[in-house]
C-alpha positions, 0 to 999 in steps of 0.5 A: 391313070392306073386302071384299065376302065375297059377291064376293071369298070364300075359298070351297072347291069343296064350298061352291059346289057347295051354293050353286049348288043354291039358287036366288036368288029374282027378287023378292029380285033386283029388290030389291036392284037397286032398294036399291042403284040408290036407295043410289047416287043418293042417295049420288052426288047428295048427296055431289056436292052438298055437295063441290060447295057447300064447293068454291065458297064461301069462308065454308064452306071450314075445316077441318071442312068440308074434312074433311067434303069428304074424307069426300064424296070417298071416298063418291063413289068407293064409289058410283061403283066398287064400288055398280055391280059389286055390282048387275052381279053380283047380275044375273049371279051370276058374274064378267063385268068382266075381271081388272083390276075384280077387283083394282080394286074391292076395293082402291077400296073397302078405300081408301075406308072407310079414308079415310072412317074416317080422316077422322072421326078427324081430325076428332074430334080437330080438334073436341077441340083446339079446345074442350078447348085453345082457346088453344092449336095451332089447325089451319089450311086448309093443315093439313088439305090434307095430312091429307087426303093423306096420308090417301089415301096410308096408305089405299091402302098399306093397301089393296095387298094386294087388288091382289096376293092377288085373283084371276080363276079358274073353279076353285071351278066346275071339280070341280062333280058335275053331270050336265052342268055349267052353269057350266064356263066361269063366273069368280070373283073371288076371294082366294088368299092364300099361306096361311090364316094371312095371310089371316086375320092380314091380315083382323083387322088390318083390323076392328081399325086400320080400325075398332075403334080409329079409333071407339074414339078418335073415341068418347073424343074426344067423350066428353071434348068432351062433359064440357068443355062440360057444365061450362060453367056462366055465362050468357057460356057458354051464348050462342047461339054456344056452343050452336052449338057444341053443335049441330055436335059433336051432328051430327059425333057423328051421323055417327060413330055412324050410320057405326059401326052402318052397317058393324058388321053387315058386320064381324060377318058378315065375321069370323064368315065368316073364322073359321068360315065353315061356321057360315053356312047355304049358301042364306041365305049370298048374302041375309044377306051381301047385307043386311050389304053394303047396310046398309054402303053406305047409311052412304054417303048418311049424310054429306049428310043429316046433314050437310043437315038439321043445319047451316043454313049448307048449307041456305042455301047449297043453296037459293041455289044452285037459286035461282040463274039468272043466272051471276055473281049470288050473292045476299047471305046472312048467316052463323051467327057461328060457323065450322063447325069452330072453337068455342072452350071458354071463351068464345073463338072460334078461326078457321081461318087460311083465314077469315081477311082475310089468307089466301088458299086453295087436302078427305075417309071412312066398316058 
C-alpha cells in the first residue's frame, strides 16, 4: 500500500529490457499530468482550507476536528511530496531527483497512508466511546494532540524501512541487448532488500497493519455505532440533535469506505506484483499501475469534499471566510447545537473539554 511499484520495483534486467520495447503513448502521457496536476490542486487547496478554518476558529476545534485536521495534514505532504515525482517521472521515464528523493519519497508516503489510516481509526473509535459509552471516559482536545503524535511517530517507525532498502542505480539498464544502448547512463530507484523473503514478509505486513485490520475495526466500530442508534426508539431521541449525530457518522463513514475502495486497487495490484509479478503483461504494466496509482491518490481530495458538503458548519465557515474583507471582523454566526465529534447515545450530549468556558487550547490520514 505504501510504495509506488511503477517507481520503486523490484524488477530484474529481462523485465526492462521488454518494457523498454513499449513505447508510452503521448496522449496517455498528457493525461496523466493533467489527472494528476487536478488530483494535486484539488488536494492542496481543499485540505489547506479546511486545516486552515479548524485552525482558526475555536467553535470547530474538537476532537474530531483535530483528527479530521491530522488526516488533511498527512494529504498535504502526499500532494506536496510524492504527486509531483510521479508527474516528473511519468515525463522522463527514468530517475532524475538525486539518491535523497529516492529514500525520501517513498518513506513520506508509506508515513502519510499510515497516519491517514491511523487517524480514521482513532477517530472511529472516539465516535464509538462516545455513543455507545456516553457517561462514561470521554476523550478531551489534549487527548487527541497526542494521538496525533504519536501517530506521526509509529508511522515513520513504520516507514524506516524505505529509507534503508531504496536505492539509486542503473543496474537493471546495464545488460540491456541493444545495438547501442540508449539508456546506459539511465537510474532507477529501486528496492534492494537482503532478500526476497524480507521483502515480501515486510510488504504483507504492511497490506495487513496498514490497511486490512485498521478498516477492519473502523468497519466494527460503525457497525456497532450503527446498531445503537437504530434502537433508539422515543420521540426525545429521535430530535434534531440526534439525527445530526446521524448525519456526522454518515459522513466519517463516507470518508472510511471512499479512503478503503481509493487504495484498494493499488493493494490488489502491489500484491499481485510482490507475488507473481510475471502475471502482469510488460506493455500494460506502467498504464494499469498508473491507474491503480491515480485512483489512490485521489482518496487525497476525499477528505475536503466529504468533508465540505456534508457538514454545514464548514460550509458557513468557508463562505465567511471569502466574505471576509476587512481584518479583525468576523461576522456573527449561529452553530449547530451539536459539536462535531460528541453525541451522546441516550439523550446526553458530551463536549470535549476544549469547548468548554473553563478551558483554554492550544491535529491528522488516508487506496
Amino acid at each position: 500500500m505504501s510504495n509506488d511499484s511503477g517507481l520503486f520495483d523490484v524488477w530484474e534486467a529481462s523485465d526492462w529490457t521488454d518494457s523498454s520495447q513499449c513505447l508510452p503513448s503521448v496522449g496517455g502521457a498528457t493525461f496523466l499530468i493533467m489527472a494528476y496536476s487536478a488530483v494535486i490542486a484539488i488536494g492542496l487547496l481543499g485540505n489547506a482550507g479546511l486545516v486552515f478554518i479548524i485552525a482558526r476558529q475555536q467553535e470547530l476545534r474538537n476532537v474530531t476536528n483535530i483528527l479530521i485536521a491530522n488526516l488533511s495534514c498527512s494529504d498535504i505532504l502526499m500532494c506536496v511530496v510524492c504527486l509531483p515525482v510521479t508527474i516528473i517521472y511519468t515525463l522522463m521515464d527514468r530517475w532524475v531527483l538525486g539518491e535523497a528523493m529516492c529514500k525520501v519519497t517513498p518513506f513520506v508516503q508509506c508515513t502519510s497512508v499510515t497516519v491517514s489510516i491511523f487517524s480514521l481509526v482513532l477517530i472511529a473509535l472516539e465516535r464509538h466511546q462516545l455513543i455507545l459509552h456516553p457517561t462514561g471516559w470521554s476523550p478531551a482536545a489534549g487527548h487527541s494532540y497526542l494521538a496525533v503524535g504519536l501517530t506521526w511517530l509509529v508511522a515513520c517507525f513504520i516507514s524506516l524501512p524505505f529509507l534503508s532498502f531504496n536505492i539509486l542505480t542503473n543496474d537493471p539498464f546495464r545488460n540491456i541487448s541493444l545495438p547501442a544502448n540508449p539508456f546506459s547512463d539511465h537510474l532507477v530507484c529501486m528496492e534492494l532488500w537482503p532478500s526476497d523473503n524480507h521483502r515480501l514478509s515486510y510488504t504483507t505486513s504492511l497490506l495487513l497493519f496498514q490497511y486490512c485490520l485498521p478498516l477492519l475495526l473502523v468497519l466494527l466500530c460503525y457497525l456497532r455505532i450503527f446498531l445503537r442508534l437504530r434502537r433508539r426508539r422515543d420521540m426525545l431521541e429521535r430530535s434534531r440533535r440526534t439525527q445530526g449525530a446521524q448525519r456526522i457518522n454518515i459522513m466519517l463513514l463516507v470518508i472510511v469506505v471512499a479512503f478503503a475502495l481509493c487504495w484498494l486497487p493499488l493493494n490488489v495490484f502491489n500484491t499481485l506484483f510482490d507475488w507473481h509479478h510475471q502475471a502482469l503483461p510488460d506493455c500494460q504494466h506502467d498504464a494499469v499501475f498508473s491507474a491503480c496509482h491515480l485512483t489512490a491518490m485521489a482518496s487525497t481530495c476525499i477528505n475536503p469534499v466529504v468533508y465540505g458538503f456534508l457538514n454545514s458548519n464548514f460550509q458557513r465557515e468557508l463562505k465567511l471566510t471569502l466574505q471576509r474583507c476587512r481584518c479583525g471582523h468576523r461576522a456573527a454566526e449561529s452553530y449547530e447545537n451539536f459539536p462535531l465529534s460528541t453525541v451522546g447515545s441516550e439523550g446526553t450530549t458530551k463536549t470535549t473539554s476544549l469547548t468548554r468556558p473553563q478551558i483554554t487550547s492550544i491535529p491528522t490520514h488516508s487506496s
